[in-house]
N, CA, C and O atoms as CSV, one atom per row, in Angstrom:
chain,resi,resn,atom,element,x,y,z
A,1,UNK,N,N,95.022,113.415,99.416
A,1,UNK,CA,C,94.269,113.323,98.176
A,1,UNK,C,C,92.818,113.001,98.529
A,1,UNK,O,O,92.549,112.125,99.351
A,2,UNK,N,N,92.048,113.594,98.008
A,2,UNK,CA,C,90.452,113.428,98.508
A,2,UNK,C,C,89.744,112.733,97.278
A,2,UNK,O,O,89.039,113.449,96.568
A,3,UNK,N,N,89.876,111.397,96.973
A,3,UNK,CA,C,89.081,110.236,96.403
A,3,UNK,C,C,88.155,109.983,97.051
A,3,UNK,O,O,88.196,110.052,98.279
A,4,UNK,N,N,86.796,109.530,96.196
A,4,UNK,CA,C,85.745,109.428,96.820
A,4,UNK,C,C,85.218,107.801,96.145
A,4,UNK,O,O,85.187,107.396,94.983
A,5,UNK,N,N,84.921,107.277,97.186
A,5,UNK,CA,C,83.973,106.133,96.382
A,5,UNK,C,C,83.591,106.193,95.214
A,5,UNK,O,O,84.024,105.488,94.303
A,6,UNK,N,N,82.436,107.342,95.088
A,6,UNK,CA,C,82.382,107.227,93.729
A,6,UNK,C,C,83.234,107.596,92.295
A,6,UNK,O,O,82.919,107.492,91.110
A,7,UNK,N,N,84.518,108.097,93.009
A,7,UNK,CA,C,85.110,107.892,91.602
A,7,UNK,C,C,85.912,107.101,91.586
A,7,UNK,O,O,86.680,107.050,90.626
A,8,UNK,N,N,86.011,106.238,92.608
A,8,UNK,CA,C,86.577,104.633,92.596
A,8,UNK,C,C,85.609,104.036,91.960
A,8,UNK,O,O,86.204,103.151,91.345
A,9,UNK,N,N,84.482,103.945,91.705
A,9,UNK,CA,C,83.361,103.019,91.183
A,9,UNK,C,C,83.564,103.697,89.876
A,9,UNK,O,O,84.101,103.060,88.970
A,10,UNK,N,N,83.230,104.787,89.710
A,10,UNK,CA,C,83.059,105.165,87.794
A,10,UNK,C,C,84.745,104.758,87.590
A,10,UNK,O,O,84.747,104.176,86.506
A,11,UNK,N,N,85.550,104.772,87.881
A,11,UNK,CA,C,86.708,104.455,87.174
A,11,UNK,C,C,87.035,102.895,87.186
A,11,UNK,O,O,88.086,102.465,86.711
A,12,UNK,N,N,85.767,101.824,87.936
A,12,UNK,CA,C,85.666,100.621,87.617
A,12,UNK,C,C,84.767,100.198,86.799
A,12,UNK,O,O,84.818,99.230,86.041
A,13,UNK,N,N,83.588,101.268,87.041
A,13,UNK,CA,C,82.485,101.331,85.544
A,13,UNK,C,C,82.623,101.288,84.198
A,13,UNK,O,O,81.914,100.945,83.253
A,14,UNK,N,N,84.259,101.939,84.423
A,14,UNK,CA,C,85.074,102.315,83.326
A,14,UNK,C,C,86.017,101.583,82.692
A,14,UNK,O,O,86.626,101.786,81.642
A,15,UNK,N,N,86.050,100.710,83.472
A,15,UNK,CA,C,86.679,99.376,83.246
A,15,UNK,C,C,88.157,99.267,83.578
A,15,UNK,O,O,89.084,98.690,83.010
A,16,UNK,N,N,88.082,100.004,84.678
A,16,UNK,CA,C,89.371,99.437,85.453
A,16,UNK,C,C,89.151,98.272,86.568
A,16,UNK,O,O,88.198,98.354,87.343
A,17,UNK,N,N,90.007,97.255,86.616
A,17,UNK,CA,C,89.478,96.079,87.617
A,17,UNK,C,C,90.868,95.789,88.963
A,17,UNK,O,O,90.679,95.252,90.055
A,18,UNK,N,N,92.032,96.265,88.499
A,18,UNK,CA,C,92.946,96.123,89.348
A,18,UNK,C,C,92.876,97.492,90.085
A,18,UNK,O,O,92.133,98.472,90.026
A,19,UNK,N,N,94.374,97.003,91.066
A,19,UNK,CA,C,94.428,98.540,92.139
A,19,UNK,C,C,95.382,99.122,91.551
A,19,UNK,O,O,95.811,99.910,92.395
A,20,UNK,N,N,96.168,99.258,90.344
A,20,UNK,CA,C,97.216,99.673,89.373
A,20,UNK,C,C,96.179,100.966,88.679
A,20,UNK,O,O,96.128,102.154,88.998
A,21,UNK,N,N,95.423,100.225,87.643
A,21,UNK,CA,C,94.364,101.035,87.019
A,21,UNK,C,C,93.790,101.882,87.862
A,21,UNK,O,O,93.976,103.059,87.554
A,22,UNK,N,N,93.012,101.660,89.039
A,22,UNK,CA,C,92.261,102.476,89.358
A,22,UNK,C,C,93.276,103.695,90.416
A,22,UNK,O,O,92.692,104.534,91.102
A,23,UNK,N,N,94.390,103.624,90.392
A,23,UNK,CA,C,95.440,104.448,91.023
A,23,UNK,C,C,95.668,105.059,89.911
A,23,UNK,O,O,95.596,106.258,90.178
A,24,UNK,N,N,95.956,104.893,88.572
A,24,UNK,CA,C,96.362,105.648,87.511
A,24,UNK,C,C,95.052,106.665,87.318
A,24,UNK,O,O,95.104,107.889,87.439
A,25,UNK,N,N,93.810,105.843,86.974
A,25,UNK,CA,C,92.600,106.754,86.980
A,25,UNK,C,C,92.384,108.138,87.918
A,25,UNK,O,O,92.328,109.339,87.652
A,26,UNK,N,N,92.307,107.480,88.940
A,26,UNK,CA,C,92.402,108.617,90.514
A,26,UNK,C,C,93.312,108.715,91.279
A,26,UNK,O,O,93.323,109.850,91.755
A,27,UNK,N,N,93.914,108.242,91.564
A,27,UNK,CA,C,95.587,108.822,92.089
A,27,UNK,C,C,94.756,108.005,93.501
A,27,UNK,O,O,95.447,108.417,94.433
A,28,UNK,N,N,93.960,107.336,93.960
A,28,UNK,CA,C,93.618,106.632,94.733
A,28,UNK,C,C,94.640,105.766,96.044
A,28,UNK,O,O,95.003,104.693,95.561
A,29,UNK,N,N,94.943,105.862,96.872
A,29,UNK,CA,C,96.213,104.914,97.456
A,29,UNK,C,C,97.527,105.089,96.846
A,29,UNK,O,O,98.355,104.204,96.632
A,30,UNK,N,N,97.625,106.359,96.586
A,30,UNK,CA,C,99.047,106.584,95.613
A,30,UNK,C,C,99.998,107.824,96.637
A,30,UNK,O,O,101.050,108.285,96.195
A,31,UNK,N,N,99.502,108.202,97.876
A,31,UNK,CA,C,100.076,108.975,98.343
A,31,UNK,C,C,100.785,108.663,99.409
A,31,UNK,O,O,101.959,109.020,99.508
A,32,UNK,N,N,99.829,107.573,100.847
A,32,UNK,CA,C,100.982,107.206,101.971
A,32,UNK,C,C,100.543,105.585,101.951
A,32,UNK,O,O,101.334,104.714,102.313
A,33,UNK,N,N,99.120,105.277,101.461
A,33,UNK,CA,C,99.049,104.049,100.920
A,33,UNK,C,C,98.471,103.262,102.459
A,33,UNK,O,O,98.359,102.049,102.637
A,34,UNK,N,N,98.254,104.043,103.160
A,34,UNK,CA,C,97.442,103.608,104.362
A,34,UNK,C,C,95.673,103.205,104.160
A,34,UNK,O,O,95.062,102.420,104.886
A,35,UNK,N,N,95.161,103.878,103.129
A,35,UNK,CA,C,93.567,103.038,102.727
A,35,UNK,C,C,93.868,102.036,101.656
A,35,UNK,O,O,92.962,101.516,101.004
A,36,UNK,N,N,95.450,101.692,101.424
A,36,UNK,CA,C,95.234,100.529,99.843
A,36,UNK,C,C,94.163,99.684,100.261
A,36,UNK,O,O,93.167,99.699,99.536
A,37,UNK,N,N,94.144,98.861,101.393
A,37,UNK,CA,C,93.497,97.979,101.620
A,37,UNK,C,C,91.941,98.646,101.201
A,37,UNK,O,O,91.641,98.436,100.026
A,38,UNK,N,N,91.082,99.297,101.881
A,38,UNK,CA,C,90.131,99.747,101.553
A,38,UNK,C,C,89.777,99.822,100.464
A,38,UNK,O,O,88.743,99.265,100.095
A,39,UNK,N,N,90.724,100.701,99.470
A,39,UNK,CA,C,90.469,100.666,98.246
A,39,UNK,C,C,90.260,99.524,97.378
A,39,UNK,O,O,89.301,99.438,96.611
A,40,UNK,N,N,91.337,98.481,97.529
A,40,UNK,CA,C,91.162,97.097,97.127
A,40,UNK,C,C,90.308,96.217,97.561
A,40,UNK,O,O,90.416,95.073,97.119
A,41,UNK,N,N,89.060,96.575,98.700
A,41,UNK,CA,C,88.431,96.192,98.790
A,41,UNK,C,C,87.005,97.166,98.179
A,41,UNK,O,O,86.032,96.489,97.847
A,42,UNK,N,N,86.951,97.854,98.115
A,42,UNK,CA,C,85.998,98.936,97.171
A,42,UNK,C,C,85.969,98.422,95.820
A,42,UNK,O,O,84.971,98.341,95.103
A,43,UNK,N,N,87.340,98.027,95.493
A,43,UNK,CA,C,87.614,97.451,94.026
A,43,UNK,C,C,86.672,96.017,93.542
A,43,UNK,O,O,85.852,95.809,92.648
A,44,UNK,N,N,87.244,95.224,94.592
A,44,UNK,CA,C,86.537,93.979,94.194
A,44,UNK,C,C,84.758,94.018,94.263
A,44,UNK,O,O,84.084,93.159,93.696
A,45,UNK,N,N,84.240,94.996,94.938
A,45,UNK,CA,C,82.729,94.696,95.221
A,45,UNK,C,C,82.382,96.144,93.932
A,45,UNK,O,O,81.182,96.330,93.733
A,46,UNK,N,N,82.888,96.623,93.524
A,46,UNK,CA,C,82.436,97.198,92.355
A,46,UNK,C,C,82.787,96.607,91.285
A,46,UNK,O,O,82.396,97.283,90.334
A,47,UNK,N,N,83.470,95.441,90.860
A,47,UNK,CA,C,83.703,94.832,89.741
A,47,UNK,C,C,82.763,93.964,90.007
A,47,UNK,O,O,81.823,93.977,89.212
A,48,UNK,N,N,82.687,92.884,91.243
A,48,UNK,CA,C,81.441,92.803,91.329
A,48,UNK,C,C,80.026,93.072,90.867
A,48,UNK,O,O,79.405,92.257,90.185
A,49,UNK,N,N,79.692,93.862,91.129
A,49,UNK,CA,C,78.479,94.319,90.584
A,49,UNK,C,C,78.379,95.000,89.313
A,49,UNK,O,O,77.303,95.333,88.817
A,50,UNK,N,N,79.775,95.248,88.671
A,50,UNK,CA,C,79.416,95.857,87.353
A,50,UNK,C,C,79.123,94.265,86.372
A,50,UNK,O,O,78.307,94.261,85.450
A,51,UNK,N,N,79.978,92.918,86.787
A,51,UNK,CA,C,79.446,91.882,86.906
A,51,UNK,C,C,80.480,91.324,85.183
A,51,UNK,O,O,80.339,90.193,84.718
């Protein structure tokens, strides 16, 4: 699956804040689940800053 940062960020812009939501949004870490970590860390520094 080819997720990109930025549509991990607009789908937290969007007001998703968990790694549930933003897997439903983009199918993100939903396939062998080897970047969850990454992603859940992408997660927290874009909720972050949306603030």
């Amino acid at each position: 699956m080819n997720v990109t940062n930025g549509m991990i960020k607009d789908a937290v812009y969007a007001g998703a804040s968990t790694l549930k939501e933003v897997q439903e949004a983009t199918g993100a870490a939903t396939v062998c689940g080897a970047c969850t970590e990454d992603v859940e860390h992408l997660i927290e520094q874009f909720v972050k800053e949306r603030g």
